[in-house]
C-alpha positions in Angstrom: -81.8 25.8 -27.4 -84.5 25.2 -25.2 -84.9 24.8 -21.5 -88.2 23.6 -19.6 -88.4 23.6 -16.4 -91.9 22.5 -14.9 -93.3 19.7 -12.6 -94.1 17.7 -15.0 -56.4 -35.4 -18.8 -43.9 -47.7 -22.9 -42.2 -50.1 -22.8 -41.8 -51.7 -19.0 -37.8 -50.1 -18.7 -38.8 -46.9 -19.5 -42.2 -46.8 -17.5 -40.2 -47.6 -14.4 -37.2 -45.2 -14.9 -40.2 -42.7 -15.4 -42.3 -44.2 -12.1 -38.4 -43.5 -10.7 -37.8 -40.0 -11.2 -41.3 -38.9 -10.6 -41.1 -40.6 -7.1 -37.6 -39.2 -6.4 -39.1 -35.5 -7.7 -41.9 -36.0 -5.1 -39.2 -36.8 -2.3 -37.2 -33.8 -3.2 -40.3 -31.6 -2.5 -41.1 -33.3 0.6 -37.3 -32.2 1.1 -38.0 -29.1 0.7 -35.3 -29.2 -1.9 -35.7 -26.8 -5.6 -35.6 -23.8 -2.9 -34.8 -22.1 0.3 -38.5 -21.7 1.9 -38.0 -18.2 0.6 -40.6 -18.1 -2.0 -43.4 -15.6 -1.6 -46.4 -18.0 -0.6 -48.9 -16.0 -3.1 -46.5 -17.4 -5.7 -45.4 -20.7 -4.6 -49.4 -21.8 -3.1 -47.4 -22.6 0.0 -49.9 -23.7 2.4 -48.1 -21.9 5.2 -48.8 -18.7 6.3 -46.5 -16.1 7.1 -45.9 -15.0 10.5 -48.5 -11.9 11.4 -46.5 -9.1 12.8 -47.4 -5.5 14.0 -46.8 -2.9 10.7 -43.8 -1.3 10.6 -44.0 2.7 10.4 -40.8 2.4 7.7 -44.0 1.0 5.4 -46.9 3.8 4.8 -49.3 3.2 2.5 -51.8 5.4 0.2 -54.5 4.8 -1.8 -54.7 7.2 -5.6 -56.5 7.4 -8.8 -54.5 9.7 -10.9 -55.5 11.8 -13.4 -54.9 9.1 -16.4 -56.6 6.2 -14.6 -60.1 8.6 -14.2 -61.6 6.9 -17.3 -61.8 3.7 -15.3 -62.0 2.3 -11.9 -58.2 1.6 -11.9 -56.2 3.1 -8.9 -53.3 2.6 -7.2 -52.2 1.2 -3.3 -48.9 3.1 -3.0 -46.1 1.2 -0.6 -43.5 4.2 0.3 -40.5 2.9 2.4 -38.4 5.6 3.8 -35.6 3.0 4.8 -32.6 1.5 2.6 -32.6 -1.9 1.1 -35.2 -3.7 -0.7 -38.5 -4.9 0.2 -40.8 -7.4 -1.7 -44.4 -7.0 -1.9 -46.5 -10.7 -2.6 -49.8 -9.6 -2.0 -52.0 -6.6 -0.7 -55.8 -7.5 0.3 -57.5 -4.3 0.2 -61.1 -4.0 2.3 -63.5 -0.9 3.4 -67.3 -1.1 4.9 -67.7 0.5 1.6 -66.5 -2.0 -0.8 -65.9 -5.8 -1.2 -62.4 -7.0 -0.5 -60.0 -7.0 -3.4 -56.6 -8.6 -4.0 -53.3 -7.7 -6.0 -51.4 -10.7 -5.9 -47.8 -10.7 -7.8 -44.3 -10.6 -7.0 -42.6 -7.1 -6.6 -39.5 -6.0 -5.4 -38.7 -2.2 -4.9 -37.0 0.4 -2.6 -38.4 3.8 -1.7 -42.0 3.4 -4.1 -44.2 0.6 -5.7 -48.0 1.3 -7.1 -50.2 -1.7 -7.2 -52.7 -1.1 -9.5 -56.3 -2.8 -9.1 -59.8 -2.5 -9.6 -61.7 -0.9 -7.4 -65.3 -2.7 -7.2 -68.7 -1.0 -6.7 -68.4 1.4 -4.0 -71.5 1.9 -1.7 -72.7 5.0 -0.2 -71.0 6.3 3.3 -68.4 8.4 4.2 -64.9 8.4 4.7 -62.6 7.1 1.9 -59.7 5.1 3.6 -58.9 1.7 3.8 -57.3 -1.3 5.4 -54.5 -2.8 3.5 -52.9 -6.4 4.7 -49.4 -6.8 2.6 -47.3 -9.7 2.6 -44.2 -9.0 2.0 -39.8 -9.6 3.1 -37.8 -6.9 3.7 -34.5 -7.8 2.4 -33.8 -11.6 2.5 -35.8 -11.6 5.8 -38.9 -14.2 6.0 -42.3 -13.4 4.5 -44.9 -11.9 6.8 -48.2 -10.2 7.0 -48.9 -6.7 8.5 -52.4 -4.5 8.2 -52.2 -1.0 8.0 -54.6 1.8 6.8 -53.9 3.3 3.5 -54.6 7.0 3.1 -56.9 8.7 0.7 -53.7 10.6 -0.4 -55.7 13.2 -2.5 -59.2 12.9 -2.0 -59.3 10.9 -5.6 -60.6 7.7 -4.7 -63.5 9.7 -2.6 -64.6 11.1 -5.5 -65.1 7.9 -7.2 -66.6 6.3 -4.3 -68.8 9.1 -4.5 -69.7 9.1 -8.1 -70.5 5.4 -7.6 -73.3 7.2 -5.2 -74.4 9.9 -6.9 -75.1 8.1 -10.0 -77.6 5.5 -8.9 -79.1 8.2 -6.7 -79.7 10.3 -9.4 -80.9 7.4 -11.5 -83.9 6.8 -9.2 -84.9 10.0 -9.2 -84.9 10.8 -12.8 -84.2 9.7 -16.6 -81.2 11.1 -18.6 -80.6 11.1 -22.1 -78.6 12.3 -24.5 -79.5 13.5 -28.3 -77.7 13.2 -31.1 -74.6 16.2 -31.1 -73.7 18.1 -33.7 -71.0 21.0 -34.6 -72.0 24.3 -36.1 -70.3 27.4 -37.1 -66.7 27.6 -38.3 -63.1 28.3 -36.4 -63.0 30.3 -33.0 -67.0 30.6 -33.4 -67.4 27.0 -34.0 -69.5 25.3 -31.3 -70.0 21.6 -30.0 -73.8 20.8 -29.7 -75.1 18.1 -27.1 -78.8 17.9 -26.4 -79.5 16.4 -23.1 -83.1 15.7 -21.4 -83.8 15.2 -18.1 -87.1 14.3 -16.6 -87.9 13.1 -13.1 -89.3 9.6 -12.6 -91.1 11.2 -8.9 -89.7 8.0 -6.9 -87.2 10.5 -5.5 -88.6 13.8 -4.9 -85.8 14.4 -1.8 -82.9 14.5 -4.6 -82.9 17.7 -6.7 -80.4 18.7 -10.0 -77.9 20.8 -9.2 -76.3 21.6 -12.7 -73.9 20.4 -15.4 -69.6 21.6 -15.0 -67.1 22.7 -17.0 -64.2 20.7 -17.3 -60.0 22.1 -17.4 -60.6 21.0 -21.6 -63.8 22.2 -22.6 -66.0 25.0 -21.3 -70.0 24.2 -20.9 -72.3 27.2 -22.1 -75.6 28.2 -23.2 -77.5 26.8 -20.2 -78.9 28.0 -17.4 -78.1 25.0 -15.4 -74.1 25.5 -14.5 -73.2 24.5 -11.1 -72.5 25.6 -8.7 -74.8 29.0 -9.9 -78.0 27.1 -10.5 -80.6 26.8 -7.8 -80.9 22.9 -7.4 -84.4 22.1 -8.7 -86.3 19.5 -7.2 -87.0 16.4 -8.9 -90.4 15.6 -8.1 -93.2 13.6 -10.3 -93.5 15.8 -13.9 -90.4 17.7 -13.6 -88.2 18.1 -16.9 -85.0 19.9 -18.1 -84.1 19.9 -21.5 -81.3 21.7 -22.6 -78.5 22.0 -25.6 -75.1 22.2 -24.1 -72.8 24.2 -26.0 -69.3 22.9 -25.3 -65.9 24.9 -26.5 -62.4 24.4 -25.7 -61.7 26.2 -22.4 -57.7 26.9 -23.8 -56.7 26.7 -27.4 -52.9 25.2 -27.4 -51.2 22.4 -28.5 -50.6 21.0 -24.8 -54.4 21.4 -23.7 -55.4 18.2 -25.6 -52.5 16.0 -25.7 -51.6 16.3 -21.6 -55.4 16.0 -20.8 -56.7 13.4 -19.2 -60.3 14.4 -17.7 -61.2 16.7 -20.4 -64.6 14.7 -21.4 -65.7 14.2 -18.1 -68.3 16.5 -17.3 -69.9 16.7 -14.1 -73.7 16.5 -13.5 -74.3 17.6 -9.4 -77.0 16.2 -7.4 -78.1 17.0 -4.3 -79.9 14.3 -2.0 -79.7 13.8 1.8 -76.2 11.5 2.8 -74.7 13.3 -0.5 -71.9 15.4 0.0 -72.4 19.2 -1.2 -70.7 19.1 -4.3 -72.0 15.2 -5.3 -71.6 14.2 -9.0 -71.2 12.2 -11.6 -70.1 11.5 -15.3 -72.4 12.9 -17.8 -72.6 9.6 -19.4 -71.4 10.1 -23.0 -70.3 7.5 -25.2 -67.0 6.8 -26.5 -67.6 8.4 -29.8 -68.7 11.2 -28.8 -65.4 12.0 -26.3 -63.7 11.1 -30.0 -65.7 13.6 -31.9 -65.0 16.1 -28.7 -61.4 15.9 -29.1 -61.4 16.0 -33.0 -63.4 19.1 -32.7 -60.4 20.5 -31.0 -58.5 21.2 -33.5 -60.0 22.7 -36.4 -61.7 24.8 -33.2 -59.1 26.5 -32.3 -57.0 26.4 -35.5 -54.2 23.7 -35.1 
């Protein structure tokens, strides 16, 4: 272990019977016959909109990212309905000043709950995590409409990404970060998980400073110097390096602790830079064989 810290695309008959029934189809369209007008126009590419109305409070709407979606830039728009009978969801166009607009388009019928899962694009720096959701939806056999309403940051989850998707390129500027090759040594309950990282400032951003590296509810980080939130944040100015051997151990030895984890491998490396909340970070970016090699070291670790 080592840690240095310095500034550094027929016959006639048949062709007319054809030219017949395709004109005849046509008409029945025009109709409006094959349905009742009822079809969701997401669906159907009905060129008629539905009818804007005010959002009704039976409707409230969150925004998640639970624990099993954290890999990824998955969450969910939650629709709760706190009235009886069914309502059906066609569409939900999703918008913040801090990302581009996405869509969910589908068909989905539900009473009390539904989760529409997207992808959440690139998030840009700012604050505040809520956004505006337009659904269009029927409630019951009632006629499609459109109603906008802002969705709730119900647990703070999709903050944390936006500010990850922050913290990262901030930290990026201000400094390289690589990871050696890991290794385990030592046998059973004394067995430890070896991960080299380096970290040396580029100077572009001498205003951001590292904070330290985090534990995680799977594995426990030792052998450092550099824990958050007990490290003195050291500036990254022109010269500066950090290179340390994380020593990484299961944090619990039981049969549960791997198989209901779902954020084990996703160790936090804090920043601090001005427009940064206090505890910014993100991902320590290892690969996916080494979160493989993580949770295979689990075992013989703690003797399962």
């Amino acid at each position: 272990m080592r840690r240095t810290l310095t500034r550094h695309p027929h016959p006639p008959v048949r062709r007319w019977a054809a030219a017949a029934l395709s004109v005849a189809a046509l008409a029945l369209v025009a109709a409006g016959c094959g349905g009742d007008g009822t079809e969701a126009p997401a669906a159907t590419g009905s060129s008629s909109a539905p009818e804007v109305v005010p959002h009704p409070d039976r409707l409230v709407l969150h925004l998640d990212q639970n624990r099993i979606l954290r890999l990824g830039r998955t969450i969910t728009v939650q629709v709760l309905d706190d009235a009886e009978g069914p309502v059906t969801v066609a569409r939900a166009e999703v918008s913040s000043d801090r990302f581009d607009p996405v869509t969910w388009t589908g068909e989905e019928t539900f009473e009390q709950q539904l989760q529409l899962e997207l992808a959440l694009p690139p998030t840009r720096c700012g604050s505040g995590s809520d956004a505006d959701v337009t659904l269009t939806y029927r409630i019951g056999g009632g006629p499609w409409v459109r109603s906008t309403s802002t969705a709730t940051d119900l647990y703070g989850s999709v903050g944390q990404l936006m500010d990850r998707d922050c913290a990262e390129p901030t930290f990026t500027e201000a400094a390289e970060l690589e990871l050696g090759r890991h290794e385990v040594v030592g046998t059973g309950r004394g067995s430890r998980f070896l991960l080299p990282v380096s970290i040396q400032a580029t100077g572009e951003r001498p205003e951001v400073a590292f904070a330290g590296f985090e534990s995680t509810v799977l594995f426990t980080v030792a052998g450092t110097s550099g824990l958050f939130p007990d490290v003195e944040p050291v500036p990254l100015t022109a010269g500066t390096t950090f290179e340390e051997v994380l020593e990484i151990t299961p944090s619990r030895c039981d049969a549960h602790a791997l198989a209901e984890d779902k954020v084990g491998t996703l160790f936090p490396v804090h920043l601090t830079a001005p427009g940064l909340p206090e505890d910014a970070s993100f991902h320590l970016p290892i690969s996916d064989e080494v979160r493989g090699d993580l949770r295979a070291f689990f075992a013989p670790h703690c003797g399962i």
